[in-house]
C-alpha positions in Angstrom: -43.6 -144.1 45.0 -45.3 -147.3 45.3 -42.7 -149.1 43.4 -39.8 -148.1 45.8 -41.9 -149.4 49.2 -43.1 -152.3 47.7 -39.9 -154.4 47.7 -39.5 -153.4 51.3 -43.3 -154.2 52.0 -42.6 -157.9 50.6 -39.2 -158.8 52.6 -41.5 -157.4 55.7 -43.9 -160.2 54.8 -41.9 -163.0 53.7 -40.1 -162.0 57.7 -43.1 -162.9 59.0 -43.6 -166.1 57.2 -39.9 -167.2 57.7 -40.6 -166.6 61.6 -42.8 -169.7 61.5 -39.8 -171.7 61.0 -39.2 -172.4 64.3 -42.4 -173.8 65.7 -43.1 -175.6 63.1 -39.7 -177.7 62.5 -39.7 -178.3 66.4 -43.5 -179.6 66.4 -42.4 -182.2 63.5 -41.3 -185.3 64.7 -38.6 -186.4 62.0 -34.7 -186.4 61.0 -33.6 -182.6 60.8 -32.2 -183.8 56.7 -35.6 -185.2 56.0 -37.8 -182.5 57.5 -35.3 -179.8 55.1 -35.8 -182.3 51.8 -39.7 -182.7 52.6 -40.3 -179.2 52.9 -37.7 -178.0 49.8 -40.3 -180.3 47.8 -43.1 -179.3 48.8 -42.0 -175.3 47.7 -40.7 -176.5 44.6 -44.1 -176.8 42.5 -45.8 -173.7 44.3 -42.3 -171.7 43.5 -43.3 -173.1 39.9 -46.8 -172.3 39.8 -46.1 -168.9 41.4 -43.3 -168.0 39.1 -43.2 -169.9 36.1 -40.9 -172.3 35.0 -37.6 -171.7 35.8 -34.6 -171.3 33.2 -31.4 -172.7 34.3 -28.3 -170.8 33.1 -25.9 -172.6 35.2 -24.4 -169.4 35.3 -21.7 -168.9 38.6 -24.2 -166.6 40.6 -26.7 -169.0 39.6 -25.2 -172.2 41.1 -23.6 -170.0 44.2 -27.4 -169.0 45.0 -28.0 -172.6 44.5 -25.5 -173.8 46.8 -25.8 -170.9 49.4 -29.3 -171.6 49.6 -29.4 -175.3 50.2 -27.1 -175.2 52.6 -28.8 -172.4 54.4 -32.3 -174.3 54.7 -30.5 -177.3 55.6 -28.4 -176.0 58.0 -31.1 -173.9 59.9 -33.1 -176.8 60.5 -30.4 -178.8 62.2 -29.5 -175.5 63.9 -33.2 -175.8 65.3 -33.2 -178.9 66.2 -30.0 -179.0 68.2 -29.8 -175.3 69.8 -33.3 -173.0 71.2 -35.1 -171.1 67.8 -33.5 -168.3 69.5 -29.8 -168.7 69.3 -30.6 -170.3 65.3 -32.0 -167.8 64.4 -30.1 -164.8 66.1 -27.0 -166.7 64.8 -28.4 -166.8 61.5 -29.0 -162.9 61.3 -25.5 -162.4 61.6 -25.4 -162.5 58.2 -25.6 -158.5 57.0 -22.0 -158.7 58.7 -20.5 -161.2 56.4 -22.5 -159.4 53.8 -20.7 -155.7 54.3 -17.5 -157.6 54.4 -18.3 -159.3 51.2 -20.1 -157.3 49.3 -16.8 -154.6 49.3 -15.4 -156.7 46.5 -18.0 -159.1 45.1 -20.7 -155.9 44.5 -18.4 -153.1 45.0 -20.2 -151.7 47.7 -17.6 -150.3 50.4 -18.1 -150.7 53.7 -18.3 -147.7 55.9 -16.3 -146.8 59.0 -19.2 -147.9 61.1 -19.6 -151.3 59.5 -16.3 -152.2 61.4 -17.7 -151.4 65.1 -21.1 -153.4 64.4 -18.8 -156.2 63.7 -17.0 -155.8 66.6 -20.4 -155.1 68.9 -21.8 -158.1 66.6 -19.2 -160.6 67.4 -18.8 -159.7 71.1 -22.9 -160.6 70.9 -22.5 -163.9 69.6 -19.6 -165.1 72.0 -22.3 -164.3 74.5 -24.5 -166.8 73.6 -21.7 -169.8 74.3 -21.6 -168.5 77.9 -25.4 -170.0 78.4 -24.9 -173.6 80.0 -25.2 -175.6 76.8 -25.1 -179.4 76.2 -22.6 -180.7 73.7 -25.7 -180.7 71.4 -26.6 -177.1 72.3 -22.9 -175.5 71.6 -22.6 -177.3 67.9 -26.1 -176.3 67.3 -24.7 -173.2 67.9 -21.8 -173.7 65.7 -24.0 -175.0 63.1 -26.5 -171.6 63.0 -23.5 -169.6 62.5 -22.8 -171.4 59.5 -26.4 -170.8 58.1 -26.1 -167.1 58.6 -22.7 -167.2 56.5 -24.3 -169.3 54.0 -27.7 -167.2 54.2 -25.3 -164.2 53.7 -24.1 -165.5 50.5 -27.7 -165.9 49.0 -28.1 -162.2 49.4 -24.8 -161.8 47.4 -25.4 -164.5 44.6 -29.1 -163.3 43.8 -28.0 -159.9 43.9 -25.7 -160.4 41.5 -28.4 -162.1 39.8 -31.0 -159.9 39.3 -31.3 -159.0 36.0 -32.0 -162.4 35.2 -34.1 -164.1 37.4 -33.7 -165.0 41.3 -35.8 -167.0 42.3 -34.5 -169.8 39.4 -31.5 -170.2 42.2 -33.7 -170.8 45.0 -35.6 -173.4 42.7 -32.2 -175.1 41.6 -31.6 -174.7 45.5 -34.4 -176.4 46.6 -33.8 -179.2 44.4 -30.4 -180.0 46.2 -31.9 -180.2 49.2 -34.9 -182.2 48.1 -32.7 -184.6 46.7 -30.2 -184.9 49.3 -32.6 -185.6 51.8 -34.5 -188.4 49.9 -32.8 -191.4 51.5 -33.7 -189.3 54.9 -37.3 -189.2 54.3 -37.2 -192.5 52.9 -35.5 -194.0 55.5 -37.8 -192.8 58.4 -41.7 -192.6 58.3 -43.0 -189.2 59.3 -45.0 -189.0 62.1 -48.8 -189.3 62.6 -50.3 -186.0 61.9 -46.7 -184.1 61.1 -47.5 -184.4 57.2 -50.0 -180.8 58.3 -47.1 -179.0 60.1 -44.6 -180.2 56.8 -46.7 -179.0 53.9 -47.3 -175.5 56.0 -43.3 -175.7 56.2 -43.0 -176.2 52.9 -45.7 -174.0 51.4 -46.4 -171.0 54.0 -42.8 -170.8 55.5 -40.4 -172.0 52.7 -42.2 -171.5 49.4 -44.2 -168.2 49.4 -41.5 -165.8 51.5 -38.9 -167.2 48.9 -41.3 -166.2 45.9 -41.4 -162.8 47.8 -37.6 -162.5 48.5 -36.9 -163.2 44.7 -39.0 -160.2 43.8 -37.8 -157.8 46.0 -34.0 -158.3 45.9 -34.1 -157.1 42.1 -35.0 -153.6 43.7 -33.0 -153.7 47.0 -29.1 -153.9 47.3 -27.9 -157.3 49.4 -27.7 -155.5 52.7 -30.9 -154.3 52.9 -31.9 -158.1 51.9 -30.9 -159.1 54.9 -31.4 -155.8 57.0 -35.3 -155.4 56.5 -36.1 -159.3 57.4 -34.9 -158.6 60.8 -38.8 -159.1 62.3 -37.3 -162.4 61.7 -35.6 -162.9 64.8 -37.5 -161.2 67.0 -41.0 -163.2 66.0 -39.2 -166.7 65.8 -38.4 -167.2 69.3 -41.6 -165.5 70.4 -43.6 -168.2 68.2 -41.8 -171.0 70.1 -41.9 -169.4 73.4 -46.0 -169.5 73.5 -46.5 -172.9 71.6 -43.6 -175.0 73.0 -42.8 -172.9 76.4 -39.1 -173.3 74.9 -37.0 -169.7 76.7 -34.0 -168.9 75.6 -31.2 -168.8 77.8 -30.4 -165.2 79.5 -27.0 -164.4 77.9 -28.2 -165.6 74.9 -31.0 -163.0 75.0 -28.8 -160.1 75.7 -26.0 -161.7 73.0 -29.0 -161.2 70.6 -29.7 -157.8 71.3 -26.7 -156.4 71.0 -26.7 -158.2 67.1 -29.5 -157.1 66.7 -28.7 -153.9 67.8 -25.6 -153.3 65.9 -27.4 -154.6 62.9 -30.2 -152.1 63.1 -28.3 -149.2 64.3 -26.5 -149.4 61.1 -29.4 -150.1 58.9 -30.8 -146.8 60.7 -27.2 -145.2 60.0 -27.7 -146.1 55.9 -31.1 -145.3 55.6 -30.4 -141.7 57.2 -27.3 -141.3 55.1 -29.3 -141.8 51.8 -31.5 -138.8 53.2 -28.9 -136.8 53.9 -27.3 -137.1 50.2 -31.0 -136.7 48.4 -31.4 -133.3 50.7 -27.4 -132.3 48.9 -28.9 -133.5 45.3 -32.5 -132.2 45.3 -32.1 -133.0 41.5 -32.0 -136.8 41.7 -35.2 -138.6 41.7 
């Protein structure tokens, strides 16, 4: 009993840390690569310490999760910077979409009949959010969070895939990308006077720990729920922003992001009540 709620108890969690993303990147005053390098090294040695020291296979769902990772850390704090927290992050929770579509062939999980009309609802939500009055900066910011939910989309598959090894060695490997890429950012640029606080709680309370969390619980949860269950995400993020910064999100982009939001969780609730239905037809499964 306690085993099966505890991944889902840990993704919950490691929501709530990753919803601190938002205020904290905006309150940092520094290029978008160098505050995604700073932070990626700062998680590294407490990923480490947390987790032991990681044992890399080079294997192809190894360097995927790598890749997918880096880009989706990177490209969410552009997305940030550019766009409101709201329309990065609601963008970046379309990624249980491109997961069902994926995960037909990659994990062999088939898509249900219903997984088509949240795409649909899901897609109509998203072209929503481009009918806001955006600068240039705002509509590529928006283009740019969509990218992070595809490439956050493709962690889920790759560490998935991964799990009888171990995870979180990807999103180490991942880390390190990023924190080398952005070097000649951070170098380049000095980091503001009193943002070296907000970057090592980026790195540590918002990157590091929820990642350590993830790892753990995606051995016991398929990819969809991976990405279903952190969806306290989205809703926190903006909220976060909203109080400390005063930053509001645009009104079509609020209803765009309830109707992903909604198609998301409507067939999460859909899954989790069709899993009931088949344990009430086998009684003998445990």
């Amino acid at each position: 009993m306690q085993h099966r709620f505890l991944p889902p108890i840990l993704l919950l969690i490691a929501a709530v840390l990753w919803s601190l993303g938002g205020v904290l990147i905006k309150s940092i005053d520094w290029h978008p690569m160098a505050i995604a390098g700073g932070r990626s090294a700062i998680a590294i040695p407490l990923m480490i310490a947390c987790m032991g020291w990681p044992r890399f296979t080079f294997s192809k769902a190894q360097i995927g999760g790598a890749i997918g990772y880096a880009l989706t850390v990177a490209l969410f704090v552009f997305a940030t910077r550019m766009t409101t927290a709201a329309n990065a992050i609601f963008l970046q929770y379309t990624a249980p979409i491109y997961v069902a579509i994926i995960g037909t062939w990659y994990l062999g999980e088939r898509p249900l009949r219903i997984d088509w009309l949240v795409i649909v609802v899901a897609l109509g939500g998203i072209a929503l959010f481009f009918m806001d009055q955006l600068s240039v900066t705002g509509f590529w910011g928006n283009i740019v969070a969509l990218g992070s939910g595809l490439a956050f989309a493709t962690v889920a598959l790759f560490l998935r895939k991964e799990r009888a090894a171990s995870p979180v060695d990807a999103i180490i490997l991942g880390n390190i990308i990023v924190a080398v890429a952005g070097a000649p950012f951070m170098l380049g640029t000095p980091l503001g006077a009193g943002d070296g606080w907000w970057l090592l709680l980026l790195g540590t309370l918002q990157l590091g720990l929820p990642y350590v969390l993830y790892a753990i619980a995606i051995k016991h949860v398929t990819a969809l729920e991976a990405t279903l269950i952190p969806l306290l995400e989205p809703v926190l993020n903006p909220l976060w922003v909203m109080l400390a910064l005063g930053e509001r999100p645009g009104p079509w982009a609020i209803v765009g992001g309830l109707l992903v939001l909604g198609a998301v969780l409507g067939r999460g609730a859909m899954m989790v009540s069709g899993r009931r239905a088949l344990r009430v037809e086998q009684p003998g499964e445990t």
